[in-house]
C-alpha distance (Angstrom), angle and dihedral (degrees) to the residues before:
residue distance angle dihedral
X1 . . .
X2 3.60 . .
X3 3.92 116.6 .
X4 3.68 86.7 -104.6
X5 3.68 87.3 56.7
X6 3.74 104.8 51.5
X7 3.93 83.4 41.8
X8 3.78 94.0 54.3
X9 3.88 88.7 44.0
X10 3.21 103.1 46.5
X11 3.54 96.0 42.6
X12 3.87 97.1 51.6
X13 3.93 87.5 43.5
X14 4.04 85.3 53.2
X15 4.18 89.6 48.8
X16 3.66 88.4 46.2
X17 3.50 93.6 48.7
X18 3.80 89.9 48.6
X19 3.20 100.8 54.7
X20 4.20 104.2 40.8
X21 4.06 79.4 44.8
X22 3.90 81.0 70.2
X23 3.65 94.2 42.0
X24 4.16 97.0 48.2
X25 3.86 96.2 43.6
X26 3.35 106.9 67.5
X27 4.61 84.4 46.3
X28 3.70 96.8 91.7
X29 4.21 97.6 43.7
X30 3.98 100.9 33.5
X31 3.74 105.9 85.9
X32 3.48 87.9 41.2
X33 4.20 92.7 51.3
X34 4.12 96.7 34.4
X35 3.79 82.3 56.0
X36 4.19 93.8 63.1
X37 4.04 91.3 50.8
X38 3.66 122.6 91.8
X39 3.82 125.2 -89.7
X40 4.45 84.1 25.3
X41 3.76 93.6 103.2
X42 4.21 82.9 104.2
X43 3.78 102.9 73.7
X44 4.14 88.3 -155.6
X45 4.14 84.9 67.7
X46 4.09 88.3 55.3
X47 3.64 89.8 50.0
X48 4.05 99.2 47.0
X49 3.75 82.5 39.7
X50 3.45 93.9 58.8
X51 4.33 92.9 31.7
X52 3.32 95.4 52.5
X53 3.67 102.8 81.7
X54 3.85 85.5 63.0
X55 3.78 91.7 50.6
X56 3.84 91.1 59.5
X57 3.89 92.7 38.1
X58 3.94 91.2 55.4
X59 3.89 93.2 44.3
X60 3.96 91.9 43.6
X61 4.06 106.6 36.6
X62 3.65 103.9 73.3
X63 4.08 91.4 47.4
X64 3.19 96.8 47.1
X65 3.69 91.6 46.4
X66 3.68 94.4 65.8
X67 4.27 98.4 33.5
X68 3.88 76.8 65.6
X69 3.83 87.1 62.6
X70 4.04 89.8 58.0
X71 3.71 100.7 33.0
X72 3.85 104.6 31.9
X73 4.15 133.6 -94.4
X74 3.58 94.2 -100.4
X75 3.61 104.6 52.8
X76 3.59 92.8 51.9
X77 3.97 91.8 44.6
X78 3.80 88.2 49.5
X79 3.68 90.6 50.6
X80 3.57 98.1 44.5
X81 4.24 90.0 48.0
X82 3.85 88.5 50.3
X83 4.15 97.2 51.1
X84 4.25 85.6 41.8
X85 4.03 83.4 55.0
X86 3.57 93.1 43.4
X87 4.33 92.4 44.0
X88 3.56 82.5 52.1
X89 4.14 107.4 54.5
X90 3.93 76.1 42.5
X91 3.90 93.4 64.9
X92 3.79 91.5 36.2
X93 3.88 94.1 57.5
X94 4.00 88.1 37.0
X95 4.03 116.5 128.7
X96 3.61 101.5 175.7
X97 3.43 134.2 38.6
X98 3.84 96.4 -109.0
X99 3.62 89.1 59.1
X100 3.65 99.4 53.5
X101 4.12 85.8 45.2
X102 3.79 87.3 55.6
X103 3.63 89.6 42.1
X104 4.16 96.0 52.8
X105 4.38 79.9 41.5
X106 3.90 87.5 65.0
X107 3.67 90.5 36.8
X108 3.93 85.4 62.9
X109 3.27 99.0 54.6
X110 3.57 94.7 73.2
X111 4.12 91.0 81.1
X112 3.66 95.0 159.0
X113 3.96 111.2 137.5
X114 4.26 82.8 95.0
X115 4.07 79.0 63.2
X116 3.85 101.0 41.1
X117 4.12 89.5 46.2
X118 3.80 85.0 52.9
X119 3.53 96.1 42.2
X120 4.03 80.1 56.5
X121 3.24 98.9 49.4
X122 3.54 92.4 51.3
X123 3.81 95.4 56.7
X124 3.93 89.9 43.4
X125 3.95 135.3 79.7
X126 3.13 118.3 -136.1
X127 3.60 105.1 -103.2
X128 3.58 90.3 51.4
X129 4.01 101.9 53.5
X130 3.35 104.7 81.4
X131 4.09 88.0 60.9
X132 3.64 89.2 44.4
X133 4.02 92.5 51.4
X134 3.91 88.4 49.4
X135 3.84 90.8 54.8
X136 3.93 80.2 64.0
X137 3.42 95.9 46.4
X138 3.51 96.1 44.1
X139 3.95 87.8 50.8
X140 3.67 95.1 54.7
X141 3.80 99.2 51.1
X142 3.82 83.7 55.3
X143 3.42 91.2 46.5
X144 3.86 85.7 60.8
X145 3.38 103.2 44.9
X146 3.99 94.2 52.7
X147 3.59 98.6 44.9
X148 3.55 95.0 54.0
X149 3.87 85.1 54.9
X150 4.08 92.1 35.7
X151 3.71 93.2 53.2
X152 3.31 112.4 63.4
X153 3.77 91.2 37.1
X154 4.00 93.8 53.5
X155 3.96 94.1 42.9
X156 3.79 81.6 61.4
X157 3.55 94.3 59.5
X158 3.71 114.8 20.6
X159 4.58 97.0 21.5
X160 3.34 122.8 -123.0
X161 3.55 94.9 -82.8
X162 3.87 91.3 55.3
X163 4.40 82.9 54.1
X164 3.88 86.7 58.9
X165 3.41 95.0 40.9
X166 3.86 82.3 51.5
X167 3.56 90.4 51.0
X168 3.64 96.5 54.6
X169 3.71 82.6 60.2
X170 3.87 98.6 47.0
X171 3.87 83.0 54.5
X172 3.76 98.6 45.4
X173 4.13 86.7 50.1
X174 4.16 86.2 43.2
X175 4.15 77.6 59.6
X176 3.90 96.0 45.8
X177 4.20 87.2 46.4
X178 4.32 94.3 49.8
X179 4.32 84.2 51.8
X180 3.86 99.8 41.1
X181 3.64 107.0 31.1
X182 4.09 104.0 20.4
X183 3.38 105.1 88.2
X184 4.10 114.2 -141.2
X185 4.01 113.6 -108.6
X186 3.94 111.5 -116.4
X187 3.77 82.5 -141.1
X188 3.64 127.0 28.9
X189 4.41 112.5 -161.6
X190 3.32 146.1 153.7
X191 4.07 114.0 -88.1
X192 3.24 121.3 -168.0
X193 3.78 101.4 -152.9
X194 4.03 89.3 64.9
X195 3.86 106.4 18.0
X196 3.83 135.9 66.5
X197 3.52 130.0 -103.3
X198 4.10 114.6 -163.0
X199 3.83 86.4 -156.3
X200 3.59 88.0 58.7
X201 3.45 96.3 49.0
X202 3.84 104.6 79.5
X203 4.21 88.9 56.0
X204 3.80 87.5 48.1
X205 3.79 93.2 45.8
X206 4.13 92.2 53.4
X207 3.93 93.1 38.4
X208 3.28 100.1 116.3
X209 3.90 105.8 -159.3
X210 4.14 82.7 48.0
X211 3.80 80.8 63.4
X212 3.16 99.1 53.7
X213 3.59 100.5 59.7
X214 3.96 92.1 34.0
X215 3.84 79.9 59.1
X216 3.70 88.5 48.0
X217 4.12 101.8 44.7
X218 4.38 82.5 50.5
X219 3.79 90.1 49.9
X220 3.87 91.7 42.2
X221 3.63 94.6 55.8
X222 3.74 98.4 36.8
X223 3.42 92.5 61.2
X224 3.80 100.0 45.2
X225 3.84 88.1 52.6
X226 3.99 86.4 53.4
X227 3.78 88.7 48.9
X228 3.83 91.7 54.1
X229 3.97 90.9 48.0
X230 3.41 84.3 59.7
X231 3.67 123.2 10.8
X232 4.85 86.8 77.9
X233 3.24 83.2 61.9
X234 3.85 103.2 46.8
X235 4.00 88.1 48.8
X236 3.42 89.6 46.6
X237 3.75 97.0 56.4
X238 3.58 109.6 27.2
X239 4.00 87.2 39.8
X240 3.44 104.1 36.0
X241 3.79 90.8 -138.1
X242 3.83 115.0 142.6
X243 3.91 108.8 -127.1
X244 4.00 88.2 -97.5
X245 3.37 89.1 68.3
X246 3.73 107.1 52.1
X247 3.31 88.5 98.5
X248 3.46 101.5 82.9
X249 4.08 85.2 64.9
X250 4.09 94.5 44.9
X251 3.55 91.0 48.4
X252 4.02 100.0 56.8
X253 3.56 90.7 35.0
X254 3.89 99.8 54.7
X255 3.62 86.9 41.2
X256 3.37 99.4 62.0
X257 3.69 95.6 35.7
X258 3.87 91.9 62.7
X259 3.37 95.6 41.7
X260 4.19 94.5 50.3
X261 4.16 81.0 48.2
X262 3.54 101.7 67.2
X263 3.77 100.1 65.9
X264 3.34 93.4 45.6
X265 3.55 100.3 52.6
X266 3.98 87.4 47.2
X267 4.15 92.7 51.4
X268 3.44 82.4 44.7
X269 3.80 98.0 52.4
X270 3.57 99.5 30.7
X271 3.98 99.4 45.5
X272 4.14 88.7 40.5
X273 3.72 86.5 -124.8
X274 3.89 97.2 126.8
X275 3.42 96.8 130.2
X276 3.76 86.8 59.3
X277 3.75 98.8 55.6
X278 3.58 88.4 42.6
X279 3.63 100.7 60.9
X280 3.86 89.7 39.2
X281 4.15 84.7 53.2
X282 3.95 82.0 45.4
X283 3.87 95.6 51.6
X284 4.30 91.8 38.4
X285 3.58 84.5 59.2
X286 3.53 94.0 48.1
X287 3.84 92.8 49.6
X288 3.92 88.2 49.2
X289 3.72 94.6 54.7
X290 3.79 96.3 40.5
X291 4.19 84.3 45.7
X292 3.71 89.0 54.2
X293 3.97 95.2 45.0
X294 3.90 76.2 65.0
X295 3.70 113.6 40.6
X296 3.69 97.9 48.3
X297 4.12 87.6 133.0
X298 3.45 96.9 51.4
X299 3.58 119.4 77.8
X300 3.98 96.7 -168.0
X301 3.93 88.3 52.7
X302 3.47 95.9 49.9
X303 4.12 88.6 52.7
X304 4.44 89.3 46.5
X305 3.79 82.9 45.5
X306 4.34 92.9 52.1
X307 3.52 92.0 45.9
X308 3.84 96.5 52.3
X309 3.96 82.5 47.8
X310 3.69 97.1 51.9
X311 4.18 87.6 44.3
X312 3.98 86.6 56.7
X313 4.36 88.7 31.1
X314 3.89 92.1 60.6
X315 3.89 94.9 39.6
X316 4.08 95.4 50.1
X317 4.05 83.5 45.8
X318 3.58 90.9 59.9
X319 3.79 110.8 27.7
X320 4.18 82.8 47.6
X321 4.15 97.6 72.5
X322 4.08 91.9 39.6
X323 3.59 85.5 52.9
X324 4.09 91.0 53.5
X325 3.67 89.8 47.8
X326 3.77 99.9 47.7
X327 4.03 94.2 44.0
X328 3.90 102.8 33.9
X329 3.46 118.8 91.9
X330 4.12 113.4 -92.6
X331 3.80 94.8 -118.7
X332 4.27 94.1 38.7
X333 3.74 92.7 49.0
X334 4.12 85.7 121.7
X335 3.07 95.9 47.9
X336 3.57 106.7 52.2
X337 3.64 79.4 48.3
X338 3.78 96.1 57.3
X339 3.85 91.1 49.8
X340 3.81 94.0 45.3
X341 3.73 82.3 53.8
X342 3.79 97.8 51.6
X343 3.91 90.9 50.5
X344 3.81 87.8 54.2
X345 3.72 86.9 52.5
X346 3.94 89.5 45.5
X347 3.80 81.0 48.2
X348 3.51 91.4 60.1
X349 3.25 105.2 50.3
X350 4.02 104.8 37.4
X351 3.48 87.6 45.7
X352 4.08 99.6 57.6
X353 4.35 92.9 31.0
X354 4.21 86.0 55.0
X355 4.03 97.3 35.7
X356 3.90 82.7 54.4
X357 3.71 93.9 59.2
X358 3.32 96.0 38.5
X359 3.96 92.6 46.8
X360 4.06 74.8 49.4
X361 4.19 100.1 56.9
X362 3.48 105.2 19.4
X363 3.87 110.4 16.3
X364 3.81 136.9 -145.0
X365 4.03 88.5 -22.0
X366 3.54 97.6 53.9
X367 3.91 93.0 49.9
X368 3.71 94.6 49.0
X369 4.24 86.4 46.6
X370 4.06 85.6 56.0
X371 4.11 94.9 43.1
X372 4.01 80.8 44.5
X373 3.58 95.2 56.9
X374 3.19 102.5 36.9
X375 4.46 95.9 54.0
X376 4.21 84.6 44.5
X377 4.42 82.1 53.3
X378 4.22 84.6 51.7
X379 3.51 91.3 34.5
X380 4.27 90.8 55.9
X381 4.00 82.5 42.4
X382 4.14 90.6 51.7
X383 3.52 89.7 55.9
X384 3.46 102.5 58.4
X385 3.53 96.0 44.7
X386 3.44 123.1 121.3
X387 4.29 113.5 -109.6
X388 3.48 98.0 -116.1
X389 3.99 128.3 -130.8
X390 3.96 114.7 -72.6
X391 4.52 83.2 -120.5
X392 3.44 140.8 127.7
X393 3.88 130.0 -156.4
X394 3.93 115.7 -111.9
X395 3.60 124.9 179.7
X396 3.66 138.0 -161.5
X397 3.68 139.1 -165.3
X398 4.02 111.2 -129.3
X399 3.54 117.3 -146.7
X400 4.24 116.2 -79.6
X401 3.53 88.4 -126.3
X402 3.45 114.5 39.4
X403 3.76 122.5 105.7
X404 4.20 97.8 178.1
X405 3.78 115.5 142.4
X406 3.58 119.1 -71.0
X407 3.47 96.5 -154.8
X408 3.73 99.9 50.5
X409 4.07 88.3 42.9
X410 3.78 86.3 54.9
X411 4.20 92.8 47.8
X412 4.20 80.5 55.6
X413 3.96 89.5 48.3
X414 3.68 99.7 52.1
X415 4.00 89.6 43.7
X416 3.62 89.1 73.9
X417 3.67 127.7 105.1
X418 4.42 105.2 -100.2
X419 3.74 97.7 5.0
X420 3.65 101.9 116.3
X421 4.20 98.9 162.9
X422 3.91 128.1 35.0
X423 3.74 127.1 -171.4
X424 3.62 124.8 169.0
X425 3.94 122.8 -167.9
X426 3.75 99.6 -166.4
X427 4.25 87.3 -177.5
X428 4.06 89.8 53.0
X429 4.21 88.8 39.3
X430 3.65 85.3 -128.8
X431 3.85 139.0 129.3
X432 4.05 120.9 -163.8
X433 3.98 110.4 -155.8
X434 3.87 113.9 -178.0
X435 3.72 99.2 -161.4
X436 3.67 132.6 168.3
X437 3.78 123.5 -78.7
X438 3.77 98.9 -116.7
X439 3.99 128.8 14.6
X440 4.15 106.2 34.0
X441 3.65 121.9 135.1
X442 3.54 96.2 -121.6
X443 4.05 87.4 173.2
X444 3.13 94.1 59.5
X445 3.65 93.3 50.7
X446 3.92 90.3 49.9
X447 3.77 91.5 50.7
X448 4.14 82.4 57.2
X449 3.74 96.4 47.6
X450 3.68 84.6 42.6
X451 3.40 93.7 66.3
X452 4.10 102.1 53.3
X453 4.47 70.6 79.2
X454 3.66 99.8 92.5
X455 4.14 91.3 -174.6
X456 3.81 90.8 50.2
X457 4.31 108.8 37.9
């Protein structure tokens, strides 16, 4: 990477952690606050309350994805950082329920990780993007882990309105960090590796592997919203811990569940058996829901049962995107992302509005029967997947000038050892090889690409 690069990276990984830091911190204390304000006495409120961000997120991302192709990534980030500020002084002066859902609305409609990942891949080469989009990955799974720790501790000393009144500030510094430290592209274009393409989308939409998982990211995220409806309250009564305490369960819990991750995404990787550990994740999480449905009284069970579902949590996060990029098609990788996104957003919200109910009628049991059902549904549909390909997506800039033919340059492309999939954009510049994980010639494949550079071949 260039030192433009790293500092586009890093800094777009460090706004992104910034602002989903505000969004994960207040996850393990809300239901538990949102309950003590007035009109909350209905649990379904707390659970649309706390849902509705993803509702506006899933509606919103996608569109304002592509406006930032006509107007320019920044103004759309800046716009979307200023409305999640002003969502969250909203929800930190809230004194009813219908305020703080109208807050966490507004919150919403700042949907701009379409933007940032454009942004990226606008200050990125090819052959450097997939690094730079793991340095955004990487940062959100952190972002996770600390918050869940963070949260409880900081509602303890500042309330949970002080944590969205600090996360008004996170996203007003987010702001300050895209206009001092981003730099501004030369050239701002669609990409298909991080943006969507409505051409693309009916082929995505009837894909059905792509399904699968979109199916799978939605239940994923549905059910971990239930959870947090529920699980304060569990730790609070069978415990006796007051919510500023529940850290001391997060933080052993998320611990060892990243820790226990790592080999198993590396077997999986490494041995191509990724369809494997992903069913096992699949069926862990399945166990850990059912085992929770069951051990509601017993505060010890209910922490064994948490850990096992972070184990299977952290793998399903990870193994989920490699699964997108190995099984979407080469020139659709974006969009398949931007779906997958918007039925984690879906997720998010369905998941919290119907584990409020159900926390409502039928209580704790009832909302770890739904999360049960719904992981054995994905873990029937995991099954029956097909293993995907041992590949991996690389990309490569073709010269600005050359105007060879892209068939014949293609023919070349496939003829190498481990490229199994060639698709060359000449208006993006671009070629997408899927080649295998281990074993291609990627000299020879350089040499190729080389050549679409008259001045150097």
């Amino acid at each position: 990477m260039t030192a433009l690069e790293l500092r586009a990276s890093l800094g777009l990984a460090g706004v992104y952690a910034l602002r989903m830091l505000g969004m994960f911190l207040i996850l393990p204390v809300f239901a538990l606050y949102a309950t003590t304000l007035p009109g909350a006495s209905n649990h379904t409120l707390v659970g649309i309350a706390l849902g509705s961000y993803g509702l506006v997120q899933a509606l919103l991302q996608l569109p304002l994805g592509m406006l930032s192709d006509k107007v320019g990534r920044k103004k759309v980030i800046y716009a979307g950082l200023l409305l999640f500020a002003a969502g969250s002084f909203m929800t930190a002066q809230a004194d009813d329920i219908y305020w703080l859902m109208l807050g966490r609305v507004i919150q919403g409609a700042g949907a701009i990780s379409a933007a940032i990942t454009a942004l990226l891949a606008d200050l990125t080469r090819e052959e450097n993007r997939t690094r730079a989009m793991a340095m955004i990955g990487m940062s959100i799974g952190t972002t996770f882990a600390v918050s869940l720790v963070l949260g409880p501790l900081l509602a303890k000393h500042i309330g949970v309105d002080g944590i969205f009144t600090l996360t008004g500030v996170l996203s007003l510094m987010a702001l300050v960090g895209v206009w001092k430290i981003i730099p501004d592209p030369v050239v701002s274009r669609f990409h298909s590796d991080t943006g969507t393409n409505t051409a693309r989308l009916p082929a995505v939409l009837r894909h059905p592997e792509l399904l699968r998982l979109n199916y799978g990211i939605f239940a994923l995220h549905a059910a971990q919203m239930a959870m947090f409806v529920t699980i304060p309250f569990a730790l609070t009564s069978t415990g006796g811990l007051d919510k500023s305490e529940h850290w001391q369960v997060y933080l052993p819990v998320v611990v060892a569940g990243f820790f226990l991750m790592v080999p198993a995404i590396i077997y999986g990787e490494k041995k191509a058996k990724l369809k494997q550990v992903f069913v096992a994740a699949v069926a862990l999480m399945t166990a850990a829901q059912l085992g929770m449905a069951l051990a509601l009284s017993s505060f010890w069970l209910i922490v064994v049962w948490l850990a096992l579902y972070f184990i299977a949590f952290n793998i399903l996060e990870a193994t989920l995107p490699s699964l997108i990029s190995k099984i979407a098609p080469a020139d659709a990788k974006g969009t398949a992302i931007g779906v997958y996104n918007t039925a984690q957003s879906l997720g998010l919200f369905l998941g919290a509005a119907l584990g409020g109910w159900l926390y409502s009628h039928h209580g704790a049991g009832g909302v770890f029967g739904f999360t049960s059902l719904l992981m054995a549904s994905w873990l029937w549909l995991s099954f029956t997947m097909t293993p995907p390909k041992a590949v991996k997506t690389q990309m490569f800039h073709i010269g600005d000038t050359w105007q060879g033919d892209v068939a014949t340059l293609s023919r070349q492309l496939l003829a190498v050892q481990g490229v199994s999939e060639v698709v060359i954009m000449l208006d993006e510049r671009v070629a997408f090889l899927k080649v295998a994980q281990q074993g291609w010639d990627e000299a020879s494949a350089r040499a190729l690409i080389a050549s679409t550079y008259p001045a150097q071949a």
